[in-house]
PyMOL CGO cylinders between C-alpha atoms (Angstrom):
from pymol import cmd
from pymol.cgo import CYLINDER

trace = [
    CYLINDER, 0.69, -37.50, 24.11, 2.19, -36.41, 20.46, 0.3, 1, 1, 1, 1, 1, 1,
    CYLINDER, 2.19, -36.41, 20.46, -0.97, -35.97, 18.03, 0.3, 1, 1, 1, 1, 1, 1,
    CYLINDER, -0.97, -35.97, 18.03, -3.34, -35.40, 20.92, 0.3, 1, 1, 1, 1, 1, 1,
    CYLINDER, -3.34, -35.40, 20.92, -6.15, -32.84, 21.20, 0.3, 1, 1, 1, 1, 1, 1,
    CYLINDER, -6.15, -32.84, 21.20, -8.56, -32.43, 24.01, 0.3, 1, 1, 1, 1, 1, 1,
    CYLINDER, -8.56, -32.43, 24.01, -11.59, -30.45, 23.36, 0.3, 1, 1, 1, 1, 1, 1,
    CYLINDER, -11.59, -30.45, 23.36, -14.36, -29.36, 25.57, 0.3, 1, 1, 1, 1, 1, 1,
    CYLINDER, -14.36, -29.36, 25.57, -16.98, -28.80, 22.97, 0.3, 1, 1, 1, 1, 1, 1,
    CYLINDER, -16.98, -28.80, 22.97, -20.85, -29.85, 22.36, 0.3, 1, 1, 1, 1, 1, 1,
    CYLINDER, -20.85, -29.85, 22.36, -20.38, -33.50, 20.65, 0.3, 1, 1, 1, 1, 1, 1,
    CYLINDER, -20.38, -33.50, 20.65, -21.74, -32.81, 17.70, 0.3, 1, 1, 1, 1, 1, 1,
    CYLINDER, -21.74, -32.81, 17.70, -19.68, -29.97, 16.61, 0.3, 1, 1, 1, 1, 1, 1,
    CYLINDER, -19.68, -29.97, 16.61, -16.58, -31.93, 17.44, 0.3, 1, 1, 1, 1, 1, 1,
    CYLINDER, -16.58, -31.93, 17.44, -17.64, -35.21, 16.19, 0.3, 1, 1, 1, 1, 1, 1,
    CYLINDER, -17.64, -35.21, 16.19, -18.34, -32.96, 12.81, 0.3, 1, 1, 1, 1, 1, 1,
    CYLINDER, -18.34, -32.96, 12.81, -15.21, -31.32, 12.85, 0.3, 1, 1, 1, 1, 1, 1,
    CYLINDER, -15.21, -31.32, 12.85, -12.93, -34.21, 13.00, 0.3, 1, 1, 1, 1, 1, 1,
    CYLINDER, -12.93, -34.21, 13.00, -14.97, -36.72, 10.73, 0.3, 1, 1, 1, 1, 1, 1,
    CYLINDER, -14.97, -36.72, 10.73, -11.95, -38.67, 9.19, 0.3, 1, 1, 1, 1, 1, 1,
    CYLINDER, -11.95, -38.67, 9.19, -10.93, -42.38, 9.73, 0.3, 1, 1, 1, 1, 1, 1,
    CYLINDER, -10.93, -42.38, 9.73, -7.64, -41.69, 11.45, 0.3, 1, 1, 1, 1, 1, 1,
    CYLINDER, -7.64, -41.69, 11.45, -9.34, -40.14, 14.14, 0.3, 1, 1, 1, 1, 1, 1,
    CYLINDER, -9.34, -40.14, 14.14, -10.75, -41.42, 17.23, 0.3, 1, 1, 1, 1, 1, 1,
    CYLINDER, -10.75, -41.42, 17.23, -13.13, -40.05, 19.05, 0.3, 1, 1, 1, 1, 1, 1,
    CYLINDER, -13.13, -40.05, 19.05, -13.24, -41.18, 22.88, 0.3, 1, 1, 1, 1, 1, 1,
    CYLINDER, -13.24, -41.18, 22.88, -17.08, -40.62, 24.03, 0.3, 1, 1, 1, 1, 1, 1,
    CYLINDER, -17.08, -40.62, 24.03, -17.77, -40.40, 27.97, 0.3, 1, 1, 1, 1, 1, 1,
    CYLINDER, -17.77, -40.40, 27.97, -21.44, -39.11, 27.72, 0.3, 1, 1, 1, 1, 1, 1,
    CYLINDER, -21.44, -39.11, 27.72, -23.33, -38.74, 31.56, 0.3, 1, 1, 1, 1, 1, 1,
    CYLINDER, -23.33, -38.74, 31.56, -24.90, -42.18, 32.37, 0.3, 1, 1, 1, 1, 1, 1,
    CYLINDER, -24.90, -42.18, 32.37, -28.34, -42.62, 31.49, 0.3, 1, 1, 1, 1, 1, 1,
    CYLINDER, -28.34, -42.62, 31.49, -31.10, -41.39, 34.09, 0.3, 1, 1, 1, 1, 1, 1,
    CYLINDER, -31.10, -41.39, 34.09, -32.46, -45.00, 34.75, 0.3, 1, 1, 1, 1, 1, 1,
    CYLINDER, -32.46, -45.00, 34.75, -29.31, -45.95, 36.03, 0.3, 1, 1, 1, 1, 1, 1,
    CYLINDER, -29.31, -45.95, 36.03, -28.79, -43.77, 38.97, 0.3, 1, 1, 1, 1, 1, 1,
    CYLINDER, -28.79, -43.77, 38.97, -30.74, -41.84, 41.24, 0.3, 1, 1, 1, 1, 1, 1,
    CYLINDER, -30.74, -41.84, 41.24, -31.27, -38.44, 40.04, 0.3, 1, 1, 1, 1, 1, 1,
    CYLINDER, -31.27, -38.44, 40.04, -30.17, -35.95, 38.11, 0.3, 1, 1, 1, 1, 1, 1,
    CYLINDER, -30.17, -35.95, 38.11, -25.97, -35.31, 39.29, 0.3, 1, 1, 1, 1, 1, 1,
    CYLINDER, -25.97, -35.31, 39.29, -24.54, -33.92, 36.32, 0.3, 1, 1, 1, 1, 1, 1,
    CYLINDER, -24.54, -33.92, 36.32, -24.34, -29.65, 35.31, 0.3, 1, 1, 1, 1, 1, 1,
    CYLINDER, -24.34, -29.65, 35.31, -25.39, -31.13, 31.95, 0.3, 1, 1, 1, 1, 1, 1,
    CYLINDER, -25.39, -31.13, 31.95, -27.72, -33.72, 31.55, 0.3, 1, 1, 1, 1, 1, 1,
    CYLINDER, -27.72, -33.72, 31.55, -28.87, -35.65, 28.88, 0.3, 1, 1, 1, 1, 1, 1,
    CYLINDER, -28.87, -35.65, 28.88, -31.77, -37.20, 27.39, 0.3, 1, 1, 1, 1, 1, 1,
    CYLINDER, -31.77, -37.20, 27.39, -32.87, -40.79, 26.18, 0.3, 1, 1, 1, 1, 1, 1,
    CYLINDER, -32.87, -40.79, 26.18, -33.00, -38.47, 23.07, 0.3, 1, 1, 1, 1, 1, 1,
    CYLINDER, -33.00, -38.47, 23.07, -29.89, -37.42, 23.28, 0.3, 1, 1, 1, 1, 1, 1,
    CYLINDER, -29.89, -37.42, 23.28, -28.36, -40.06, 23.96, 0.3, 1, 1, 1, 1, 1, 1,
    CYLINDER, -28.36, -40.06, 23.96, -29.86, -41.83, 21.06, 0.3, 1, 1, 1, 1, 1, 1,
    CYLINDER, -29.86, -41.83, 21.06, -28.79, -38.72, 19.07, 0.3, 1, 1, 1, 1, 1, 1,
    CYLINDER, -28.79, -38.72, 19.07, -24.82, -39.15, 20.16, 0.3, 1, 1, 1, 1, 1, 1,
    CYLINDER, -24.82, -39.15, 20.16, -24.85, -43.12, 18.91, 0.3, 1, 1, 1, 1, 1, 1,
    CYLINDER, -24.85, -43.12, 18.91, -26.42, -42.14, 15.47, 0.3, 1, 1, 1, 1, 1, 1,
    CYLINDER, -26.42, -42.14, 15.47, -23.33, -39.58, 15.28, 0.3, 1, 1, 1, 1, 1, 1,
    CYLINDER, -23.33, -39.58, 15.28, -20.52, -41.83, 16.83, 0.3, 1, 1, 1, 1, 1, 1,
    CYLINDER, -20.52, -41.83, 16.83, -21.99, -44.84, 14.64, 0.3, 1, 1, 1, 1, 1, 1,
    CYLINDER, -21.99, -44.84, 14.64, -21.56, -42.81, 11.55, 0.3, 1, 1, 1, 1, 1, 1,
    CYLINDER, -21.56, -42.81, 11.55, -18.44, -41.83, 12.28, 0.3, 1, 1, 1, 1, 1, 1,
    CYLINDER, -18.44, -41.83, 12.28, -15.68, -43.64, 9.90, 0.3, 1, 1, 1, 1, 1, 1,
    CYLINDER, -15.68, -43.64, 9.90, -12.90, -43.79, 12.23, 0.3, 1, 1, 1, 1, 1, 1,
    CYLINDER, -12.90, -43.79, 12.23, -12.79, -45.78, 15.94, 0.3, 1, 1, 1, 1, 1, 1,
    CYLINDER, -12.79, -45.78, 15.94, -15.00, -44.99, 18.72, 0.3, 1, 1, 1, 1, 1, 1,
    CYLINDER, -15.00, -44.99, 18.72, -14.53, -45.79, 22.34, 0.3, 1, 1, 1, 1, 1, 1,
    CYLINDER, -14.53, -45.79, 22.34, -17.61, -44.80, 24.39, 0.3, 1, 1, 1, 1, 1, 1,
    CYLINDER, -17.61, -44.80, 24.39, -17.49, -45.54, 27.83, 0.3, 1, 1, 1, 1, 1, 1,
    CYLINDER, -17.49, -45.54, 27.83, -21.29, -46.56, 30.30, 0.3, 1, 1, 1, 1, 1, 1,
    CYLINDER, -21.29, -46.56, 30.30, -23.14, -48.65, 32.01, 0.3, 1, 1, 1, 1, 1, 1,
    CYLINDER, -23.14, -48.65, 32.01, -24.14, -51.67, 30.61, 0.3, 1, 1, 1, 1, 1, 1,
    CYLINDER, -24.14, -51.67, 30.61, -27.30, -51.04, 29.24, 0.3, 1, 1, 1, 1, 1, 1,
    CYLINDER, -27.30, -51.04, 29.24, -30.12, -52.77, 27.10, 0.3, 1, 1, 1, 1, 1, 1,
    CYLINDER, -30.12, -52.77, 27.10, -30.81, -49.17, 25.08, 0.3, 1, 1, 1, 1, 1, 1,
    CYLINDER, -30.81, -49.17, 25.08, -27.05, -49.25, 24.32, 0.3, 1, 1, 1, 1, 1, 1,
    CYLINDER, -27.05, -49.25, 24.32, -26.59, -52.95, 23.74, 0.3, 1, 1, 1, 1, 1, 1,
    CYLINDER, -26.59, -52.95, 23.74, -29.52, -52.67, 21.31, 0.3, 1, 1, 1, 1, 1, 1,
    CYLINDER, -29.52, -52.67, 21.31, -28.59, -50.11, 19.21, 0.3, 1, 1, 1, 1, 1, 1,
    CYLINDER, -28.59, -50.11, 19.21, -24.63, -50.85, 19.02, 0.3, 1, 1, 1, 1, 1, 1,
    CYLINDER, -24.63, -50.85, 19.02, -25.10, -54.30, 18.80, 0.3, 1, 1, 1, 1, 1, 1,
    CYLINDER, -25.10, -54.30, 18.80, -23.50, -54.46, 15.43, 0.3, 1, 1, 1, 1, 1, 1,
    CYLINDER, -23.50, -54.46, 15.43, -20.25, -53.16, 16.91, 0.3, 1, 1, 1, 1, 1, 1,
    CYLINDER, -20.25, -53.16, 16.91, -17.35, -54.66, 17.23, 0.3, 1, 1, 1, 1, 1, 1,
    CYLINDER, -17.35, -54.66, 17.23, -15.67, -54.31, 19.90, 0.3, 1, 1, 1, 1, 1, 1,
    CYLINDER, -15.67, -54.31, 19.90, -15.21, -55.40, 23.72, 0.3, 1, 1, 1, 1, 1, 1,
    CYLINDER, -15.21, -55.40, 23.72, -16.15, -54.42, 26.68, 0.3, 1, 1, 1, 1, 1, 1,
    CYLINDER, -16.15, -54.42, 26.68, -14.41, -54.38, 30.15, 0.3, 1, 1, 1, 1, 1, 1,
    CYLINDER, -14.41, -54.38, 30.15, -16.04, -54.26, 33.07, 0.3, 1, 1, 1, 1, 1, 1,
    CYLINDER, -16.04, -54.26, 33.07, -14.60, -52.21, 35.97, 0.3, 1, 1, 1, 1, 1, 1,
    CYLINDER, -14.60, -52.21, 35.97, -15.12, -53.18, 39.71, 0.3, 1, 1, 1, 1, 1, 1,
    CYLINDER, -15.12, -53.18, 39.71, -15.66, -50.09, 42.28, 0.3, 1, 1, 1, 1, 1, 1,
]
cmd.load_cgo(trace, "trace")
C-alpha cells in the first residue's frame, strides 16, 4: 500500500487538507438513522450532517468512493455522479 495514508480525523478537516485531484478520498460515514433501528454508533450523525459530508465530498476535485445504503436522500443529491454501485449480499 505505497502512497497510502489512513487518517482518523473529523471529515472535514481531512477532506480540507487533501483537496487535490490525485487524491481519493474513500468515505464510510455511519448509515443513516432511518435505516436501522437505533442509534449503534460512538458517533452519530445527522440528516444534517450527512447532507453536510456530500456538499464536501461533491466539491471535492479528485475521486470519491462513499460507501451506504441505498437511499433516496443519497440518490437525490448524488444523482449527477458518475459512478456505479455494487450491491453486497449479507
Amino acid at each position: 500500500m505505497r502512497n497510502v495514508q489512513i487518517e482518523n480525523v473529523q471529515a472535514e478537516l481531512l477532506i480540507s487538507r487533501y483537496r487535490a485531484s490525485d487524491v481519493l478520498i474513500f468515505a464510510d460515514p455511519s448509515y443513516l438513522l432511518d435505516t436501522r433501528n437505533g442509534a449503534i454508533y460512538e458517533n452519530e450523525m445527522s440528516d444534517e450532517q450527512h447532507a453536510s459530508l456530500l456538499d464536501l465530498l461533491d466539491d471535492h476535485p479528485g475521486p470519491v468512493l462513499l460507501t451506504g445504503y441505498e437511499h433516496p436522500f443519497y440518490n437525490e443529491r448524488l444523482k449527477h455522479w458518475q459512478g456505479g454501485r455494487h450491491r453486497v449480499n449479507q
